[in-house]
N, C-alpha and C positions, 0 to 999 in steps of 0.2 A: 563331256560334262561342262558345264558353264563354267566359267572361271569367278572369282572374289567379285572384281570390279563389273563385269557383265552385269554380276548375281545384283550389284547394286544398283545399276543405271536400270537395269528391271526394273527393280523392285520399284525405285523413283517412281517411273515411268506407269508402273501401276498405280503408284499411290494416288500420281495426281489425278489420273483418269477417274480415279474414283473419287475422288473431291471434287471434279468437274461435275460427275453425274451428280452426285449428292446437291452440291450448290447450284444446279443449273438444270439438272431432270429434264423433262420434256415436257411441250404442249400439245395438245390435241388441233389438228388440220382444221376444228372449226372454232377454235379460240382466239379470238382480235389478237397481232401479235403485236401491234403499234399502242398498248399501253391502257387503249382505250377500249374499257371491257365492256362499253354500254354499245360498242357499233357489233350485230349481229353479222356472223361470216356464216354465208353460204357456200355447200359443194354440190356440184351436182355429180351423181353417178346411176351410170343404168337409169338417164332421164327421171330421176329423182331426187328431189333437191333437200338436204341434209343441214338446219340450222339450230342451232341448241338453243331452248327456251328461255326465259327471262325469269329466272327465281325470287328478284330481289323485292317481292313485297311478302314475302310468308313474315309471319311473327306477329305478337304483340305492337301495337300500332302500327302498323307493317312494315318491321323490323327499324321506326326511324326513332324509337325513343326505347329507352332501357323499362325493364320490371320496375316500377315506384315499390317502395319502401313506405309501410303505411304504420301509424303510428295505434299503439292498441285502444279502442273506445271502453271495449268492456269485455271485463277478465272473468273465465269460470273453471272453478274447480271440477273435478270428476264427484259424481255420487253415488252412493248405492243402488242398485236397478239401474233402467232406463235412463237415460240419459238425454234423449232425444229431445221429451219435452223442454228442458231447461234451456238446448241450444235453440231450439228450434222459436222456442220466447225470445232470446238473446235475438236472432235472426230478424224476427218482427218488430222488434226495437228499431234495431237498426234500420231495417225500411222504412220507419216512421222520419228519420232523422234528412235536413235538406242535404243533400250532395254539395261539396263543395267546391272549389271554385276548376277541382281538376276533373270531378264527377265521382267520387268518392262519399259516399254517408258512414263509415267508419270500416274498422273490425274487430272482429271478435276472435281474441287470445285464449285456445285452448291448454290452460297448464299441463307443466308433465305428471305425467299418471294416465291410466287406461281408462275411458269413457265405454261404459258399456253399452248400445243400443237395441233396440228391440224394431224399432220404424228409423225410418228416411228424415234427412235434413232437408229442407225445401229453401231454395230459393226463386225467387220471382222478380227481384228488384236490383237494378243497376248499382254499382257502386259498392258493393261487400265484399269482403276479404273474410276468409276463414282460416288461421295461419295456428299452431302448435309452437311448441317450445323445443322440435326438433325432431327426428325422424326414429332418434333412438330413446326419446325424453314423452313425445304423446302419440299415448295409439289407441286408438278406436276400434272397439271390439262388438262386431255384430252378432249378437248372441242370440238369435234366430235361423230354425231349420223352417221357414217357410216367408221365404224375400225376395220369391220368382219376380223379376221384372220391374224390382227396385233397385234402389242405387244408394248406399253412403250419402253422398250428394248430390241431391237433383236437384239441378236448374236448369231451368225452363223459361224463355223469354216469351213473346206475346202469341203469334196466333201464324207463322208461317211456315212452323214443319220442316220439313225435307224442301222446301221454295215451290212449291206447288199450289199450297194454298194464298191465300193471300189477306191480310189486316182488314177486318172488317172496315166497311166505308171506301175501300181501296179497289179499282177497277184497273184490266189490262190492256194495256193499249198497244197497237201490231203494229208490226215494224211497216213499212215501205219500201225497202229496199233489202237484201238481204245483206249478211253480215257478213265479209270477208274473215279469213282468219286472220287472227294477229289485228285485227282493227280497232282503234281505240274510239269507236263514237259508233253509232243506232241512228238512223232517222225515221221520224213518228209524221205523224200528220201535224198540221198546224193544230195550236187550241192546247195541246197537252197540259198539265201543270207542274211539271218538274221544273227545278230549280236549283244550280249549282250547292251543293255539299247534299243532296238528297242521296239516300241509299235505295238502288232499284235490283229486284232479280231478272235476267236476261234471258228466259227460255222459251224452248220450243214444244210442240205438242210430242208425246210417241207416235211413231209412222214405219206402216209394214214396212214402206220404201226406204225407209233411212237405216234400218235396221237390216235389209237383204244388202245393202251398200256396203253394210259394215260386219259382214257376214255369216249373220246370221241365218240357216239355209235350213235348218232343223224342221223339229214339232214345236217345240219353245221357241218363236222367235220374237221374243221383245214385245207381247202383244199390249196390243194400244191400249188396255185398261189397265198396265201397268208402268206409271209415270215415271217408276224408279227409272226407267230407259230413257226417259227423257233429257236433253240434255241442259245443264244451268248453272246459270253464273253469277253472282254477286259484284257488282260494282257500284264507286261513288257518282256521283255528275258531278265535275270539275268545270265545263264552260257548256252555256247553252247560247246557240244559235239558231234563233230561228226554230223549225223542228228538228235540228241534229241536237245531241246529246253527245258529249264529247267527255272520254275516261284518260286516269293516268295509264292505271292498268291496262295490258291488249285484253281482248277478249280471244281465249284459245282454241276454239273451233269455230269454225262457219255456221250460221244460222241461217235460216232460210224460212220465205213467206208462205213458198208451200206446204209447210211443214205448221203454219200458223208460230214462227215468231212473234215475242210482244216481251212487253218491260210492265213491271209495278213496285210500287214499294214495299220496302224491307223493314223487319218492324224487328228489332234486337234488345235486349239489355244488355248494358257496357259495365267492362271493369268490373271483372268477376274473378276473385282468387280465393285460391285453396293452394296451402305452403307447409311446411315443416312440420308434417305429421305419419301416421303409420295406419294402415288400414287392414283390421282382417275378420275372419268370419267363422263361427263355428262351423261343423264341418253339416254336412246336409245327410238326408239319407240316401244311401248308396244300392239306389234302384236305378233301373237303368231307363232310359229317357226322362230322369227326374224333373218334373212339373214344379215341387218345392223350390229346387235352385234357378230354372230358367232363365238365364239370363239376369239374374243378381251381380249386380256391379258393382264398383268403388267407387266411379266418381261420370256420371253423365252429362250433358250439359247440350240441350236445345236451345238454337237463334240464339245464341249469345256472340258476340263481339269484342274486340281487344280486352281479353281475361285472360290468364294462366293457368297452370298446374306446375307448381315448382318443388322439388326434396318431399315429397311424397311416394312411398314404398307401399307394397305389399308385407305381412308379415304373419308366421304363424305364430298364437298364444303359445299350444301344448299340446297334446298327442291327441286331443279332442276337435282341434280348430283345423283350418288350411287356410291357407294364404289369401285363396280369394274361392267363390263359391261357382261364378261365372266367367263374368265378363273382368277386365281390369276398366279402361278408360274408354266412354263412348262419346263420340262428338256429332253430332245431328245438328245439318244448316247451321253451322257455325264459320265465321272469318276472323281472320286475324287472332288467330289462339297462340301462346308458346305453354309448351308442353316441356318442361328441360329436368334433370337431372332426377331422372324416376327409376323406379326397378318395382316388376310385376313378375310375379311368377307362378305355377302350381296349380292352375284353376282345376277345383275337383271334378268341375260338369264341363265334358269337351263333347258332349251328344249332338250329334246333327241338329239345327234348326236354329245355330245362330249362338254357339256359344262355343265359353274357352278362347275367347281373342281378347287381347291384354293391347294394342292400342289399336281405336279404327276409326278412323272419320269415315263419317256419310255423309255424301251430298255437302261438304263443306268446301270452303274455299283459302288458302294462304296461311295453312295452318305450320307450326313448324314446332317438328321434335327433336328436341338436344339432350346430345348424351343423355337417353335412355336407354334402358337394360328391359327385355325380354327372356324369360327362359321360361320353357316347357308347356307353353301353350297352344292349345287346338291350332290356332292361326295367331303368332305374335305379333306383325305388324299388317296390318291389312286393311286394304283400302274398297271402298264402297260407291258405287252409286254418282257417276255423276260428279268427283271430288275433283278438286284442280290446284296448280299452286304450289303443294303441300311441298314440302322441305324434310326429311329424314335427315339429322348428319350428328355426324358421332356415337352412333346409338349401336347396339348389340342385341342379336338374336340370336338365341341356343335353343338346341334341340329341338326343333319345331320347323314350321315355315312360313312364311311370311309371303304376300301374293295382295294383287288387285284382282280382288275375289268375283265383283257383278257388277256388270253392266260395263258401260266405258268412263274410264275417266280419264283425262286431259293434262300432259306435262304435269308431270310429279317427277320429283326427284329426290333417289336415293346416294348418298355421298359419305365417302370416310364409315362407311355402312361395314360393320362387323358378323361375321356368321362363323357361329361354331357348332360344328354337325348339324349344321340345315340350309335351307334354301332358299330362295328367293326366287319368285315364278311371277312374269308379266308378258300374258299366253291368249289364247285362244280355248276358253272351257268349256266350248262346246252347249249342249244341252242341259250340262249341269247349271245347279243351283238357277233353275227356274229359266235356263235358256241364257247363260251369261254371254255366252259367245265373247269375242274378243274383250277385252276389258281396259285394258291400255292402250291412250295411242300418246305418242310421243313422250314417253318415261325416260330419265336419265338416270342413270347408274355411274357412280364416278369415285372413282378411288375405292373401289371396293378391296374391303378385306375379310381375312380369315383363313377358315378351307370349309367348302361343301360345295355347292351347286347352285347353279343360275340358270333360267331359261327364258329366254326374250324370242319376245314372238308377237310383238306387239303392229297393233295396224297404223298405216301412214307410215309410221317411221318411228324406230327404237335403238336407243343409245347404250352402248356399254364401253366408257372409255377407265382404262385403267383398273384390271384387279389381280388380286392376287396369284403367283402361278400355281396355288394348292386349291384355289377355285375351276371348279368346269364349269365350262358352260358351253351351254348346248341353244343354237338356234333354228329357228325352223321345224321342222321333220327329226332333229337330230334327238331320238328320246333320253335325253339325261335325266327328264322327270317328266312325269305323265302331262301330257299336255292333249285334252280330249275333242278339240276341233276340228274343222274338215281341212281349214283352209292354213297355209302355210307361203309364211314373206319371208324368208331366212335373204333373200334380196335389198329387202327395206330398214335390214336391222344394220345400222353402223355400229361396227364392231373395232376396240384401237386399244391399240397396246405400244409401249416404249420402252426406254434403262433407265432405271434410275426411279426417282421422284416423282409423279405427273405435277406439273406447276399449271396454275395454282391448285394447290391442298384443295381447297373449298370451293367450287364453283359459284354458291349461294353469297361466301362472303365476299367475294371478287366483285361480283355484281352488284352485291347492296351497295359495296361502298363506290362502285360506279355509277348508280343511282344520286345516292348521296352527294357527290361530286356535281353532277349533271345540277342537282335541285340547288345546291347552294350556290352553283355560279346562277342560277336566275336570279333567286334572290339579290344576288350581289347587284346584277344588270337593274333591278328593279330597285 
């Protein structure tokens, strides 16, 4: 038996070890340990070279200035019926009004009390804010059994879609050289007419070739009349030389002239908010692949640009309503979005063909959602199309799962990510959903917590550093959750675990403020 004094130099001896860990945790073998988190550390293993992506442009302006605080133009009460027309007057007001000196033409103050609608709010025009008196003070009540493939709030910018089309007047002009990965500049022919601070989309055509590369080997592979497969990127031009075009941001995949590479402009409205309100919906009728709810949303938003979504809930009225009818939040060709302190849940229509997902960017770029809350949707967090960037961190997902659903998309990352009883899958799905086949390539998973399930199977290379030990996960072949393709990297997945803490907490914040660091010592030099 131990003795007294033993029992105490123990116990000492434990205690500090666990202060050690708690104050000093561990880092991940590809995180700079010299301080400086802007220099990227390569591993190579099994001839494959393992470097963790560069998150720090997701957000609002991208991530380098706070949510503004906008002061109220014009205040409305709730009214009997319909509601829609009054805001929706209110809305075109304010588009009439010049923007001002930040790009702002006002907003419009929903008071507390319940707004009842019947149709969609539209916006079209840069600079509006749509903000409530609070999440438990204004709530918006859709009082329609027939709002297939509307939305609460639609906004809608000019004329580029998913980045495939392109601004009237606006022509694509092909690369010259192909694009390495992680490259920050294009070169074009001479003659071009781009122009530093110009916004261009970077893609490539669909190609059987590019799609068997990336394993698609099925009946569905990627066929070239469907550009969702194609891949695209969103950047500024920051320095022109000559015909190079030169970005802050890398570009995250390789592009290539075989494949028809080219660049054109990007045609967006900016500064679009919706804040401290409550959204919900009478309930639909409860047939089965309902046409009426289809994809009826809370809050959508096409080509828009440093906008938000902030303290905005789901909620239900009364034993007649549900929380949401379809969809929660849809983002199509959108950059620099912040999405932060939301909760969606309970979508009545989870029927095959694109509903029941409560947050999902398409085809967007540097979007980033904070502490948001997911529960009980078809797909809660789920990613689309070609998306890159994106930032998940602090957010929570219950009872559901959560997955990069079609097609491939490009470094995204999940952090400080919460799952209770559900999953999180960035896999290989085979022939489903239209031939998705792989869907992720280099996704980071970081500090994960909770308990349920994980399944990384993603192509090139996939990160899962730090999670919880009431999580599995399963790589490769290892079925922890259906994973429906042929081909299998459980080789390519870097997988890392420690005691303690992983340091740093936030991979995304470590970076930005390495970013940050980096850009104000220029300024200083300049």
């Amino acid at each position: 038996m131990m003795n007294t004094m033993n029992y105490r130099v123990h116990t000492v001896i434990l205690t500090i070890a666990a202060l050690l860990t708690v104050s000093y945790g561990w880092q991940s073998e590809l995180f700079p340990k010299s301080g400086d988190h802007y220099k990227r550390v390569t591993v190579e293993r099994d001839s494959i070279q393992f470097t963790l992506p560069d998150f720090a442009y997701a957000g609002y302006q991208s991530g380098l200035e706070p949510i503004p605080e906008i002061s109220a133009t014009i205040e409305l009460s709730p009214v009997q019926g319909d509601n829609a027309p009054q805001i929706n007057k209110a809305v075109q007001k304010l588009a009439r009004r010049k923007p001002d000196s930040n790009g702002f033409r006002g907003k419009l103050l929903l008071s507390a009390g319940t707004f009842e609608l019947h149709d969609e709010i539209k916006i079209y025009h840069s600079g509006i804010v749509i903000g409530g008196a609070g999440v438990d003070a204004t709530r918006l009540y859709v009082n329609s059994t027939d709002f297939a493939r509307k939305s609460v709030f639609s906004v809608n910018g000019p004329e580029s879609d998913t980045w495939s089309l392109y601004p009237e007047g606006a022509q694509r002009y092909y690369l010259t050289e192909d694009v390495a990965d992680q490259a920050r500049h294009v070169v074009l022919k001479p003659g071009h007419p781009f122009l530093p601070g110009d916004t261009l989309i970077l893609r490539q055509w669909p190609h059987e070739d590019f799609a068997r590369t990336h394993g698609a080997n099925g009946i569905n592979i990627w066929p070239v009349t469907n550009d969702n497969t194609a891949l695209k990127f969103c950047r500024v031009v920051r320095r022109v030389d000559g015909a190079t075009l030169f970005f802050d941001e890398p570009v995250r995949h390789a592009l290539h002239t075989e494949y028809g590479a080219h660049v054109f402009s990007a045609a967006f409205i900016h500064n679009i908010g919706v804040e401290n309100l409550s959204i919900g919906f009478r309930r639909g009728p409860d047939t089965e692949n309902n046409g009426k709810t289809h994809r009826a949303a809370a809050i959508s938003m096409t080509d828009v640009a440093n906008g938000w979504v902030r303290n905005v809930n789901s909620y239900q009225k009364d034993d007649k309503s549900v929380h949401l009818q379809s969809y929660g939040f849809a983002f199509r060709a959108c950059k620099w979005l912040t999405i932060e302190n939301c909760s969606l849940q309970d979508p009545q229509n989870k029927n095959v063909g694109g509903n029941g997902y409560l947050y999902d960017p398409i085809c967007s770029d540097d979007l980033l959602f904070r502490n948001c809350a997911a529960r009980n949707g078809r797909h809660n967090f789920t990613i689309h199309y070609s998306t890159s960037g994106c930032v998940f961190t602090g957010c929570i997902s219950e009872s559901s799962r959560s997955d990069f659903h079609q097609f491939l998309s490009t470094e995204n990352l999940f952090e400080n990510f919460t799952i209770v009883g559900d999953s999180v899958t960035a896999g290989n799905r085979g022939d489903k959903s239209q031939g998705s086949w792989f869907c992720a390539t280099k996704p980071v998973f970081w500090n994960m917590r909770g308990a349920g399930a994980m399944y990384l199977n993603a192509y090139g290379s996939g990160y899962l550093i730090g999670a919880d030990e009431a999580i599995r996960i399963g790589v490769g072949d290892k079925h922890i959750l259906q994973d429906y393709g042929l081909s299998y990297l459980p080789h390519r997945q870097w997988i890392e675990q420690g005691d303690g803490e992983l340091k740093p907490q936030s991979l995304y914040r470590a970076q930005l403020q390495a970013r940050k660091r980096v850009l104000n010592s220029r300024d200083t030099v300049q």
